[in-house]
PAVO-782471 format. One record per atom (N, C-alpha, C, O): x, y negated, z; residue in three letters. Coordinates in steps of 0.1 Angstrom, whole numbers, plus 5000, padded with zeros to 4 digits. Layout:
N
XYZALA ...
//
This chain:
367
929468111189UNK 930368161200UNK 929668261209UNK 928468241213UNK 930268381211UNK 929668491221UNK 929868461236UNK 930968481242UNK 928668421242UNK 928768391257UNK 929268491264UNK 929168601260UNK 929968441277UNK 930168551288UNK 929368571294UNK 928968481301UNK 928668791291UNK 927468831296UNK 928368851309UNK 929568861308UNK 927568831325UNK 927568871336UNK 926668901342UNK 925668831342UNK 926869031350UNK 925869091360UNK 926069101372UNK 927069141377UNK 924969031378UNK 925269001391UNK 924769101403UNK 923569141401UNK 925569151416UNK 925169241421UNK 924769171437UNK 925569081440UNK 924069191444UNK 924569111453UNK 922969131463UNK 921969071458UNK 922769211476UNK 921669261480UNK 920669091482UNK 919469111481UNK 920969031483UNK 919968901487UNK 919368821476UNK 919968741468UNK 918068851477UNK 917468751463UNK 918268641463UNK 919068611454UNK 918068531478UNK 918268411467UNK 919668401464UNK 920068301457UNK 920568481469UNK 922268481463UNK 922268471447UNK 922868411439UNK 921068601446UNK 921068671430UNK 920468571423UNK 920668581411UNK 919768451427UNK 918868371419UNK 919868281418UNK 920368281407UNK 920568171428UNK 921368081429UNK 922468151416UNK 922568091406UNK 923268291416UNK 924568281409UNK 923868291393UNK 924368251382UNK 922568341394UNK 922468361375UNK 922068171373UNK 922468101365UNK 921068141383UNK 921067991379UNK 922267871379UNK 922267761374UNK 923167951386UNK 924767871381UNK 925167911367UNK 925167821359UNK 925368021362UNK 926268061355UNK 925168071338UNK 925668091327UNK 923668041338UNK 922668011326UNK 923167881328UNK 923267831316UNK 923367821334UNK 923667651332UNK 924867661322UNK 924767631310UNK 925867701327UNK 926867691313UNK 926667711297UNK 925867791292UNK 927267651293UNK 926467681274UNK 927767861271UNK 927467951264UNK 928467851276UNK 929367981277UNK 929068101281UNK 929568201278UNK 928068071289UNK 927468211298UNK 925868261298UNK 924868191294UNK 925868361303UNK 924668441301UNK 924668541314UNK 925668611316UNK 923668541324UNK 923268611335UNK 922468691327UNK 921468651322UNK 923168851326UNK 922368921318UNK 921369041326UNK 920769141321UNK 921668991338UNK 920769061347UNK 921569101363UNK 922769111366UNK 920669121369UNK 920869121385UNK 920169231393UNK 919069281392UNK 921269271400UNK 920569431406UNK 921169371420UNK 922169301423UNK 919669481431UNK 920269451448UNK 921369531453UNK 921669501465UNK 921969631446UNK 922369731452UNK 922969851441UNK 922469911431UNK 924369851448UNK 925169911433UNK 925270041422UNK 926070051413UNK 923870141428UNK 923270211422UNK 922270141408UNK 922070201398UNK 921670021411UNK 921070001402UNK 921569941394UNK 921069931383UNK 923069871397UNK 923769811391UNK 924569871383UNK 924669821372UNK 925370011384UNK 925570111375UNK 924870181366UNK 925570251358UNK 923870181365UNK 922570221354UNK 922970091344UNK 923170121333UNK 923069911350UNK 922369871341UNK 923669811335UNK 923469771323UNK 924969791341UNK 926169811335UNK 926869871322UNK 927469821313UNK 926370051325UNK 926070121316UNK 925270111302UNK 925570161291UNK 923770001307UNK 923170011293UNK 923469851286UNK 923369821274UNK 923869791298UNK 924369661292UNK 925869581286UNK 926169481280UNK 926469671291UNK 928369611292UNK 928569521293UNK 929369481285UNK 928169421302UNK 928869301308UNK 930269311309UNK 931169401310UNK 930169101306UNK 932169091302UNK 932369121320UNK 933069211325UNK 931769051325UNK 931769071340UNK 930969061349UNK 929869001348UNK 931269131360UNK 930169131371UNK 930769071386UNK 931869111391UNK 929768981391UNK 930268931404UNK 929469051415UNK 928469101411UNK 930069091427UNK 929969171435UNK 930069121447UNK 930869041450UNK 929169161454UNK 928869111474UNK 929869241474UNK 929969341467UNK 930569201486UNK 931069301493UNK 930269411501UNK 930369531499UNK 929169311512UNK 928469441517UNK 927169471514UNK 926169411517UNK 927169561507UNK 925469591503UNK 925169711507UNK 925969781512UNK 924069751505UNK 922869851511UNK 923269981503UNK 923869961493UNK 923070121506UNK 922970281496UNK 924470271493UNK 924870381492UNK 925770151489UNK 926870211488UNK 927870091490UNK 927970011480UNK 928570071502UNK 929569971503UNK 929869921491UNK 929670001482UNK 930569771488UNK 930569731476UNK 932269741470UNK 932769711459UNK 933069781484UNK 934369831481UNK 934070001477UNK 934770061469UNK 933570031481UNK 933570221473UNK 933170221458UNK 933670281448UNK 931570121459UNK 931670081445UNK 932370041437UNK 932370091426UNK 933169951439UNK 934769871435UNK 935569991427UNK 935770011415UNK 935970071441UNK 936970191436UNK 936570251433UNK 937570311428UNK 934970341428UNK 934670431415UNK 934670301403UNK 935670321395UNK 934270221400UNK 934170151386UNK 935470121386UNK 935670121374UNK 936470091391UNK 938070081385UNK 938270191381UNK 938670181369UNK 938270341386UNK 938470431379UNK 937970481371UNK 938670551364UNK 936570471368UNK 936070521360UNK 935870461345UNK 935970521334UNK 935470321349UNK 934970251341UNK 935770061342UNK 935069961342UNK 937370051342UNK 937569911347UNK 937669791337UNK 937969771325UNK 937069721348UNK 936169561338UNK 936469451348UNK 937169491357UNK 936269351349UNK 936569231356UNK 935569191362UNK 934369191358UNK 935969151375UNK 935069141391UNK 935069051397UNK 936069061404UNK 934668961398UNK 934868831406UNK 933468891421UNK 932168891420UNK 934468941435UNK 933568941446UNK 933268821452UNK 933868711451UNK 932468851458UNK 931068721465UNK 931568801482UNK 931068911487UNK 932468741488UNK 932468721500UNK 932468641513UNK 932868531513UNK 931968701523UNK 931968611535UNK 932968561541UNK 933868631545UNK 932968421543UNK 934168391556UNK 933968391567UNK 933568321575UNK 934468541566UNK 934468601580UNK 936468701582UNK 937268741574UNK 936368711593UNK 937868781598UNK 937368951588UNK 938269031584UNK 936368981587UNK 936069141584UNK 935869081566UNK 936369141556UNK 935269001566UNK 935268941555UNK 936168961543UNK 936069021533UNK 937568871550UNK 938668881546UNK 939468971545UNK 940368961537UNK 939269081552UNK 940369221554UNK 939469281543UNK 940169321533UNK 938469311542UNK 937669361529UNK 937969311515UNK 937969381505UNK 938169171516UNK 938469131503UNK 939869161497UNK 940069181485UNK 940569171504UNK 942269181504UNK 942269321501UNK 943269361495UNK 940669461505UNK 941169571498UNK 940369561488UNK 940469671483UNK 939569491482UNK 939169461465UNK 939769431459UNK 939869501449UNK 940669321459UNK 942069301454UNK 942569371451UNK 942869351439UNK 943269491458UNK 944069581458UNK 943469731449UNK 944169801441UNK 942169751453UNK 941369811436UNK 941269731426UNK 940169741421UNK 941969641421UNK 941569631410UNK 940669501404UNK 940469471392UNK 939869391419UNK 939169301413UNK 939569191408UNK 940769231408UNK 939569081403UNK 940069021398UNK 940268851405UNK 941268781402UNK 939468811413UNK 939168751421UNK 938568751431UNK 937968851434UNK 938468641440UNK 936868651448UNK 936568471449UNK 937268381448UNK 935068481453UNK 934568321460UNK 934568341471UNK 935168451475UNK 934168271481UNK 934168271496UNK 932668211500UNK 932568091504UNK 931868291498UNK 930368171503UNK 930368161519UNK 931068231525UNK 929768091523UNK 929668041536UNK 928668141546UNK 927868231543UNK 928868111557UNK 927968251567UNK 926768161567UNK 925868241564UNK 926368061567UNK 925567981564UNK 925267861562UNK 926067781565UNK 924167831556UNK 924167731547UNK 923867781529UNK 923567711520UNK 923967911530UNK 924467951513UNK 923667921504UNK 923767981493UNK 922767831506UNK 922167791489UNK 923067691487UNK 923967711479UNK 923067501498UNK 923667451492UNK 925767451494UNK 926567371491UNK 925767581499UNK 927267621500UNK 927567691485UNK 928667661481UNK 926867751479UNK 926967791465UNK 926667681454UNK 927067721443UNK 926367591454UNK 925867511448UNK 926967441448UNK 927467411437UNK 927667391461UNK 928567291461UNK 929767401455UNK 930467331448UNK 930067521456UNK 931167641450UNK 930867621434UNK 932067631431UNK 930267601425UNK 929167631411UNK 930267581401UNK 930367631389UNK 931367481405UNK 932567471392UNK 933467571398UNK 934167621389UNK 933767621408UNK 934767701412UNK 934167851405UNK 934967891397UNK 933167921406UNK 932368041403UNK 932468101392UNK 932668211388UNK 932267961384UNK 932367921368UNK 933567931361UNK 933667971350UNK 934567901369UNK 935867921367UNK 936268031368UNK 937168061361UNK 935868121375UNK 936668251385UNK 936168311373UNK 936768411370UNK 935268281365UNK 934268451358UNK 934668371346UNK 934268421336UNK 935368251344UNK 935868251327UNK 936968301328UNK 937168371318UNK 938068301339UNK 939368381336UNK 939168511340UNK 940168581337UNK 938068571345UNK 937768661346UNK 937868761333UNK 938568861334UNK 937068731324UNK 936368731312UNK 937668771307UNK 937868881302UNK 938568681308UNK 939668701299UNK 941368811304UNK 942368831298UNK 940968831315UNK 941768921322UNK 942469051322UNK 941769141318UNK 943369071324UNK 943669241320UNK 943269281328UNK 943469211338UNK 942269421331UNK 941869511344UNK 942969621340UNK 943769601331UNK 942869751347UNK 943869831349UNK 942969941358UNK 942269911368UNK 943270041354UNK 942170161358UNK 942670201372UNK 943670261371UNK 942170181387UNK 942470191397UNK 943270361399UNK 942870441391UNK 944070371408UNK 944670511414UNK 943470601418UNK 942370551422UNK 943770731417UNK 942970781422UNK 942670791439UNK 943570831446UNK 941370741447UNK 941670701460UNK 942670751470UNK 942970841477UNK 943170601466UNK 944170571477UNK 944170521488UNK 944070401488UNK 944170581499UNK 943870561514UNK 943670411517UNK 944370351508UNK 943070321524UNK 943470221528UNK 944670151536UNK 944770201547UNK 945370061534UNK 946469981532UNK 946269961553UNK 945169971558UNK 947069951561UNK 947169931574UNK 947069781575UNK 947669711567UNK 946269741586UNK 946469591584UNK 947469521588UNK 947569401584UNK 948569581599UNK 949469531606UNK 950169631607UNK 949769751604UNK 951369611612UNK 952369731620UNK 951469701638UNK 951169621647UNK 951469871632UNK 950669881653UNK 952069871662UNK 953269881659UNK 951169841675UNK 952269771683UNK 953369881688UNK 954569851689UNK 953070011692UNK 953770111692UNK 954370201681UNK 954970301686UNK 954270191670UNK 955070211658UNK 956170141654UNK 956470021655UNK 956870261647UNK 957870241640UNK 957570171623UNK 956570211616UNK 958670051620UNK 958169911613UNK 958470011602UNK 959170111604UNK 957869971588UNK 958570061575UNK 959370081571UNK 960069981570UNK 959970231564UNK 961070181558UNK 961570181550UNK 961470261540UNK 962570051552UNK 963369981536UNK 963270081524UNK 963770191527UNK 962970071511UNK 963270141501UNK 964770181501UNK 965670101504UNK 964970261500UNK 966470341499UNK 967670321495UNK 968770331500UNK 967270291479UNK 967570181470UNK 968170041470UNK 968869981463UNK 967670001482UNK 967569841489UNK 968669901498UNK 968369931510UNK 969969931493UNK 970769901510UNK 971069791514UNK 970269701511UNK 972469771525UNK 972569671531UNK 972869511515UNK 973469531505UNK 972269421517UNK 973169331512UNK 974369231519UNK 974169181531UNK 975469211510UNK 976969181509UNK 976769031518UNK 975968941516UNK 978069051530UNK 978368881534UNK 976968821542UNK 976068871549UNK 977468661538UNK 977068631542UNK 975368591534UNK 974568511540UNK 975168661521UNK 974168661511UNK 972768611518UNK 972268501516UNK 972268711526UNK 971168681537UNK 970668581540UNK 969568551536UNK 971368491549UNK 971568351554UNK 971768251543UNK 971868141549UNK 971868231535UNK 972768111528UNK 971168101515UNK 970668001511UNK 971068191512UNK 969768231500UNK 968568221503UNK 968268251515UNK 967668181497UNK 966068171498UNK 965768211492UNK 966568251484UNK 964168271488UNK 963368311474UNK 962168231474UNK 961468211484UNK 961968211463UNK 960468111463UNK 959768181455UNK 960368201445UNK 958468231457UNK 957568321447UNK 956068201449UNK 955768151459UNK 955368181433UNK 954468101434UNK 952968211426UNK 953268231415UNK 952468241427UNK 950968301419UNK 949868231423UNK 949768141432UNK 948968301413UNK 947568241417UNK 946568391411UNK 946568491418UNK 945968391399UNK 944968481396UNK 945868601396UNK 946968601391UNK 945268701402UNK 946368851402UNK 947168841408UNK 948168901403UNK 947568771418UNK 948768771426UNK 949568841437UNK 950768871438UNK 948168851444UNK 947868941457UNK 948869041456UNK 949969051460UNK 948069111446UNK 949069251443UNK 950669241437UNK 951569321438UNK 950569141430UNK 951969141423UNK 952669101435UNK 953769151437UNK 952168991447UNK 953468971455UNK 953469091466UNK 954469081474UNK 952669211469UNK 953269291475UNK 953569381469UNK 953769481475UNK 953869391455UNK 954469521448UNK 956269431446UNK 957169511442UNK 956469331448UNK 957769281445UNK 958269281466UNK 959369311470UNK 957369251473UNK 957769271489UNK 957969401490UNK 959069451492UNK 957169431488UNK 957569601492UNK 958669711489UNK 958769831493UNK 959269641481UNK 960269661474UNK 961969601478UNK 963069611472UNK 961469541491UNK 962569431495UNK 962969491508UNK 962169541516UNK 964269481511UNK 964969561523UNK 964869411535UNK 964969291533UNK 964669501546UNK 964369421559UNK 965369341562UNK 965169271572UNK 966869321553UNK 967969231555UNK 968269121542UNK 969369081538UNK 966769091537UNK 966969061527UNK 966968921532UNK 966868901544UNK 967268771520UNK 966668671523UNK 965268641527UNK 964368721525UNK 964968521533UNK 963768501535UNK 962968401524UNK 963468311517UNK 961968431526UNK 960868431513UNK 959968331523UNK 959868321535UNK 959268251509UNK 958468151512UNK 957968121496UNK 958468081486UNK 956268171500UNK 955268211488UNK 954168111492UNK 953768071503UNK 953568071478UNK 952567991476UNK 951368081469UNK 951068021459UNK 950768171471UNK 949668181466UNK 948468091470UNK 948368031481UNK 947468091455UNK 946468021457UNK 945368121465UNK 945068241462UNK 944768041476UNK 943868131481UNK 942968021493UNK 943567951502UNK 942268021493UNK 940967951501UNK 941567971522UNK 942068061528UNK 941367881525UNK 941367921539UNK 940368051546UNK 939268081544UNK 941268091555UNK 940468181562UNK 940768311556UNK 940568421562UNK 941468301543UNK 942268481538UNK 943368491539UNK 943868611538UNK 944068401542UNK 946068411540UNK 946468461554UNK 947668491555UNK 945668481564UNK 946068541573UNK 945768701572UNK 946768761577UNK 945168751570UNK 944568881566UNK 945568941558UNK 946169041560UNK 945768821546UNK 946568851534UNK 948168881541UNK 948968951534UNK 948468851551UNK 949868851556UNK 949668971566UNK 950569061568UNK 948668971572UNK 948569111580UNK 948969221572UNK 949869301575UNK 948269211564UNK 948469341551UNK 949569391545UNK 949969501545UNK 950169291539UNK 951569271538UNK 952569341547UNK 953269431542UNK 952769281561UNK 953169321570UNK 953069451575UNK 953869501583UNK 952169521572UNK 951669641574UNK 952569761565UNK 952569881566UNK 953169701557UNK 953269791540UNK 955169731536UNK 955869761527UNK 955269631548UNK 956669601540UNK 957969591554UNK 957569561566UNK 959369621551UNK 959869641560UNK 960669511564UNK 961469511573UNK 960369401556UNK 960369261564UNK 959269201566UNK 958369211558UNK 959069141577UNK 958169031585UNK 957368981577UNK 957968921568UNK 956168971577UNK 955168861567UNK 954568811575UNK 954268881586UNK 954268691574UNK 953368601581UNK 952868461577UNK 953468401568UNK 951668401584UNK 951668291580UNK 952768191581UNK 953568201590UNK 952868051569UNK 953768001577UNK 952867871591UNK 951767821593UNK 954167861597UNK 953367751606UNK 955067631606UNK 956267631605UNK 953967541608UNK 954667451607UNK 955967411620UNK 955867411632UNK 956967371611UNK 958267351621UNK 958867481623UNK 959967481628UNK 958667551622UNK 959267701625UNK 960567691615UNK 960667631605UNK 961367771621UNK 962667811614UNK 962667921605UNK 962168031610UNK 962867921593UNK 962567961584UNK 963568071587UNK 964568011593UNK 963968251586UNK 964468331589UNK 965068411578UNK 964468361568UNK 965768491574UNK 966568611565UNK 965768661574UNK 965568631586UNK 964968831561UNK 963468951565UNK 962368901571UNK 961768971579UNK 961968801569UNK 960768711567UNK 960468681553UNK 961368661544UNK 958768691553UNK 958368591544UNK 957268541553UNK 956568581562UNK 957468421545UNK 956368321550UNK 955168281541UNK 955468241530UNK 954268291543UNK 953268261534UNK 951968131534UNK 951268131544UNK 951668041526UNK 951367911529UNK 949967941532UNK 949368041529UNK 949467831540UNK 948567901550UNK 947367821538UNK 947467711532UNK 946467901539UNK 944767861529UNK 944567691532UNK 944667641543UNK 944467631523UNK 943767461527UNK 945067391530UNK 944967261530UNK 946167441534UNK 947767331536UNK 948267331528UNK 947967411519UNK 949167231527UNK 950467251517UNK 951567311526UNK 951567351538UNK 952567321514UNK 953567441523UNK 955067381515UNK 955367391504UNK 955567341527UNK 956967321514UNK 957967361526UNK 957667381538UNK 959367381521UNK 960667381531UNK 961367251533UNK 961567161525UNK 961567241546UNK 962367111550UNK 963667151556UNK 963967271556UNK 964867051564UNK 965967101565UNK 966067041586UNK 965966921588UNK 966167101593UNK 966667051604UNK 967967111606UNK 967967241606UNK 969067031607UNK 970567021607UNK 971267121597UNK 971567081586UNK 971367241601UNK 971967391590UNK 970667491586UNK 970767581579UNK 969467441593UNK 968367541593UNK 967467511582UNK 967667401576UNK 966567581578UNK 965567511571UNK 964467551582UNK 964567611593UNK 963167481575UNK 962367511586UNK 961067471580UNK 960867361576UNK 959967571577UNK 958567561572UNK 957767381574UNK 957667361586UNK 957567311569UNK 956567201567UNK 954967291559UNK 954767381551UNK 954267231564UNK 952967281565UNK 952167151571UNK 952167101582UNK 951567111560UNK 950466951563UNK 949466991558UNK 949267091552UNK 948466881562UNK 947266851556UNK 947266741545UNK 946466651547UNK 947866751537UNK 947966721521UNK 946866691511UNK 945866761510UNK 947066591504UNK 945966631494UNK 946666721485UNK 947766761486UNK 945466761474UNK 945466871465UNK 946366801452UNK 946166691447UNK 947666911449UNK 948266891439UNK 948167001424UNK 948067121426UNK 948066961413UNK 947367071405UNK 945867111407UNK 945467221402UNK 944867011416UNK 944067081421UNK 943967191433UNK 942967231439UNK 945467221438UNK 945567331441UNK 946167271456UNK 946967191457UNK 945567321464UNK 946067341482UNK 945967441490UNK 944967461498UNK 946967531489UNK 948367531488UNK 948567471475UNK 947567411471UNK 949767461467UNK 950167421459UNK 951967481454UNK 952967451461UNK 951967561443UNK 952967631437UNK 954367481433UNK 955667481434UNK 953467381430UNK 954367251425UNK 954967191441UNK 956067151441UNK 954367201450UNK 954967131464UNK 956067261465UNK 957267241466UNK 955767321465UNK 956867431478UNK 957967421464UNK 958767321466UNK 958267471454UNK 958867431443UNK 959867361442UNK 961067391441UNK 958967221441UNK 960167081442UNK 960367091455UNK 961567141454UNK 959967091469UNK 960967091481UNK 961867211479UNK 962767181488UNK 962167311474UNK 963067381471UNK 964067361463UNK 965167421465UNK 963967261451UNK 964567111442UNK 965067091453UNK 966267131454UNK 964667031462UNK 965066931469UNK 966066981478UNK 967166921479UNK 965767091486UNK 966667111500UNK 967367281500UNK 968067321509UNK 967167361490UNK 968167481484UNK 968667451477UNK 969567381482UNK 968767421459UNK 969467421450UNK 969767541447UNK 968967631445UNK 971467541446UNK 971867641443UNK 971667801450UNK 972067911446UNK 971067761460UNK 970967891470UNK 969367961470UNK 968768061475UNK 968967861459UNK 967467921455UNK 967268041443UNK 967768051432UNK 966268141451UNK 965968221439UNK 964368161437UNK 963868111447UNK 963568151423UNK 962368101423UNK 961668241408UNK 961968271396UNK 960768281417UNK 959868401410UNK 958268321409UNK 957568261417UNK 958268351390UNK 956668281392UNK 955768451384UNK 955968541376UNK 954968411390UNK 953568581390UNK 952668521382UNK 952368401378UNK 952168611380UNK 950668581373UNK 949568461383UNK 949468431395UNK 949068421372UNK 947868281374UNK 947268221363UNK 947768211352UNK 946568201365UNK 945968061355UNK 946567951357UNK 946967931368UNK 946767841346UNK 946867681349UNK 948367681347UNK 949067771342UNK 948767551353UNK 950067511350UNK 950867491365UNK 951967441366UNK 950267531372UNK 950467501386UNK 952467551388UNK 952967641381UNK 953467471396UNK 954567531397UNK 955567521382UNK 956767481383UNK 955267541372UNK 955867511361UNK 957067391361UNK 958267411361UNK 956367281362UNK 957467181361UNK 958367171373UNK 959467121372UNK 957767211384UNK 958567201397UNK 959767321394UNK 960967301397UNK 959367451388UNK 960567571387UNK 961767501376UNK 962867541376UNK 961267401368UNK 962267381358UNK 963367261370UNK 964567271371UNK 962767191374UNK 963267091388UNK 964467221391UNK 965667201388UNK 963867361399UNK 964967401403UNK 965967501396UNK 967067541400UNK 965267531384UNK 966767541375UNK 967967451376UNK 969167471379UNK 966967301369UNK 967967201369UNK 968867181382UNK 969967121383UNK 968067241395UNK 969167201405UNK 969767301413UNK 970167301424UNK 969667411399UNK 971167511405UNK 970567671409UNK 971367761413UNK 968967691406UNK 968367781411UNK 968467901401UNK 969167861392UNK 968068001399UNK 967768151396UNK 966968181390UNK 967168301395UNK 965968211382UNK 964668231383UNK 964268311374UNK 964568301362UNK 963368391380UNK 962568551371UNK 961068481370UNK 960668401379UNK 960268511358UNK 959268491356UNK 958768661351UNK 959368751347UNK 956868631355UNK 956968781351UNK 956568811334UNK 956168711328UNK 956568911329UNK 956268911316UNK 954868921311UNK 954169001316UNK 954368841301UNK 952868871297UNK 952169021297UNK 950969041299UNK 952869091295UNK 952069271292UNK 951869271311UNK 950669291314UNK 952469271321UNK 952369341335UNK 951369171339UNK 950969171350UNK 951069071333UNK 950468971340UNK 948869011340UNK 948469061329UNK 948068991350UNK 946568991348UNK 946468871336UNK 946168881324UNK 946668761343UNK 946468621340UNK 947868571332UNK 948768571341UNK 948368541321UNK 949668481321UNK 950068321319UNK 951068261315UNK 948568271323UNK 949068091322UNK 950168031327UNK 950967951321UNK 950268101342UNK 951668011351UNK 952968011344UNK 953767931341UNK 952868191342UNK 953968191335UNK 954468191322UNK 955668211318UNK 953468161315UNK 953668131300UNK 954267971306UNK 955467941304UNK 953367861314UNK 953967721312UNK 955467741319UNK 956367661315UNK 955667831328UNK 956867781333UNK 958067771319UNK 958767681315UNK 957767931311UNK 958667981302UNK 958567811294UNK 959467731294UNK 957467811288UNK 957667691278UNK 958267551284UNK 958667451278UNK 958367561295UNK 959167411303UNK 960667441308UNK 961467381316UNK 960867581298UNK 962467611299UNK 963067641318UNK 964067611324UNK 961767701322UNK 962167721339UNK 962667851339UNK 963467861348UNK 962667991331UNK 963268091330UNK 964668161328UNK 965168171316UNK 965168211338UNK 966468251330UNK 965968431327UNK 966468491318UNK 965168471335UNK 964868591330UNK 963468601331UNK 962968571342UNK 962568661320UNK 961268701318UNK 961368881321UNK 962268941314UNK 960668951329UNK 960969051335UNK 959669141337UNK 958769061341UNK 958969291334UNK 957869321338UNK 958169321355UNK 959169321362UNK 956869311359UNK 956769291374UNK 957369421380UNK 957669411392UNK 957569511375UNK 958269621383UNK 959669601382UNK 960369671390UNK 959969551376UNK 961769501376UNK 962169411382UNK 963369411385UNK 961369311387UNK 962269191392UNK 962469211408UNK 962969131415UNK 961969311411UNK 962769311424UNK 964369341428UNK 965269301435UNK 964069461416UNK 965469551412UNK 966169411406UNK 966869341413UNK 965969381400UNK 966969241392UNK 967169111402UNK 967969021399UNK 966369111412UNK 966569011421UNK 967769051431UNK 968668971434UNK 967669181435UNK 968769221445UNK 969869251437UNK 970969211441UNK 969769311427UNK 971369371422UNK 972269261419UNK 973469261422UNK 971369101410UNK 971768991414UNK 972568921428UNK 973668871429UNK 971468931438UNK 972168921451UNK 973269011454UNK 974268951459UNK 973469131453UNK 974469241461UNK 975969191449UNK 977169201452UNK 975469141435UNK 976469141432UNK 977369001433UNK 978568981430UNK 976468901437UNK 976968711443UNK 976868661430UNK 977768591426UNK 975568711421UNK 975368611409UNK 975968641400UNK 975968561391UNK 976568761399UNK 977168791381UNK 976868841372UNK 977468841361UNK 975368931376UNK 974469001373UNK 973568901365UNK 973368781369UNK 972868961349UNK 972168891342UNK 971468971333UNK 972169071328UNK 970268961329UNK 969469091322UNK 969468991313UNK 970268901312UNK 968269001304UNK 967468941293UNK 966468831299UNK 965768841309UNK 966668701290UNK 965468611286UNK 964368671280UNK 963368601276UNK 
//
């Protein structure tokens, strides 16, 4: 069997010594060498071809997001970044994502030998789906993404395409989007795409505490409905999305005609907290027929059996197609547990989501 070679970049010895002595521990992998700084790490890239390379965000002679965005265009390969949980942290990682990486870990501000140590099955994981991932050759530099709508600006606007939607459509309809690996981007290329009078949305990405707020900042910055974390008890709105906050579970509940965000401290379902299977089945449970349910790229089986739950109870549901998926685990399991009425590349299902809505359900593409 051919191990997964990885090169580790990352300015701090013992970072660099800790991740090759995680990842030589595996009988699958191979640390095929380690550079401080991403000039040396381009030389040895070049002479080495690693399946993958893990990446510090901030390093020395060249930020490790500029490095990011020349190696997606030049040269794209799969990245698992090594970032801090920090607020600057986070808004950095969310623009590696968006060139092109494929994941990230979150090591600790301190503590980080035995904070990496205790991360070493999570690490291991990120750089085997890594390994196996579609990359996609980055745009040619594209400005950075706004983090928020500034407080004296005008909010964005709606795609053109996206006019008003019919009645009382808005109000009565939900959307549920679940991802995990590759997500980030997939769920703002389907938001961004969505008119500020649309239903409101309530998404489960998998993602660590301390980034889903950043991740909604950004969002919000780029889309002409509302993103935000969700918080618990809030009334769930039509041009909102809500998004499940890092470390909670996140499901919908009903007070009298309203729905209204639940957000606990839960144990882990699928492994996973957030969890694509909680928010899911409460949408089983308390939309039905007024549910739309979109599953994205990920690894695992996470959400699958809950999306077939709301088929069975009256729901909608686009999954995305293997060719546009980074990762296509989620949605290979949902398809195989018969949760699909339409398999869609990710650039269509927004268009197939609305023309559905504007037309009250009579609209139907291809399985």
């Amino acid at each position: 069997m051919n191990k997964i070679s990885v090169i580790v970049v990352d300015d701090s010895a013992l970072v660099r010594s800790l991740l090759a002595e995680i990842i030589n521990r595996q009988p699958d992998m191979a640390c095929i060498g380690t550079a401080n700084d991403p000039l040396i790490a381009r030389e040895m890239i070049r002479e080495r071809n690693p399946d993958v390379i893990t990446l510090d965000v901030e390093m020395p002679r060249m930020d490790g997001i500029d490095f990011l965005g020349r190696l997606m265009r030049l040269r794209p390969m799969p990245v698992v970044m090594i970032s801090t949980l920090t607020d600057r942290g986070a808004e950095v990682t969310m623009r590696a994502l968006e060139l092109g990486a494929v994941d990230f870990v979150a090591k600790p501000r301190v503590g980080v030998a035995s904070g990496l140590k205790d991360l070493a099955e999570q690490i291991v994981e990120k750089i085997r789906i890594a390994s196996k991932a579609k990359v996609r050759r980055a745009p040619a530099l594209a400005a950075p993404a706004p983090a928020a709508h500034p407080a004296n600006a005008a909010a964005p606007v709606a795609p053109p395409s996206s006019s008003a939607l019919l009645g009382r459509v808005s109000t009565e309809k939900l959307i549920f989007i679940g991802a995990s690996t590759g997500g980030t981007e997939a769920i703002r290329q389907i938001l961004v795409d969505l008119p500020a009078d649309c239903p409101a949305i309530a998404i489960t990405q998998h993602m660590p505490p301390g980034f889903t707020a950043s991740f909604a900042a950004r969002l919000d910055g780029l889309c002409a409905i509302s993103v935000k974390e969700a918080v618990n008890g809030e009334r769930i709105l039509p041009g909102h999305a809500y998004i499940a906050p890092g470390g909670k579970q996140f499901s919908i509940g009903r007070s009298g005609a309203n729905y209204v965000a639940v957000v606990e401290d839960a144990e882990p379902v699928n492994r996973h907290r957030p969890s694509v299977e909680v928010l899911f089945q409460s949408a089983a449970r308390h939309a039905g027929r007024n549910a739309y349910a979109i599953m994205l790229t990920g690894m695992g089986a996470d959400g699958a059996k809950a999306m077939r739950e709301m088929k069975d109870a009256g729901s909608y549901n686009y999954v995305q197609d293997e060719a546009s998926c980074i990762v296509f685990g989620m949605p290979r399991e949902a398809i195989a547990h018969g949760a699909a009425h339409e398999v869609l590349p990710l650039d269509q299902i927004a268009g197939a989501l609305l023309l559905r809505l504007k037309s009250g359900g009579e609209v139907r593409h291809r399985i």
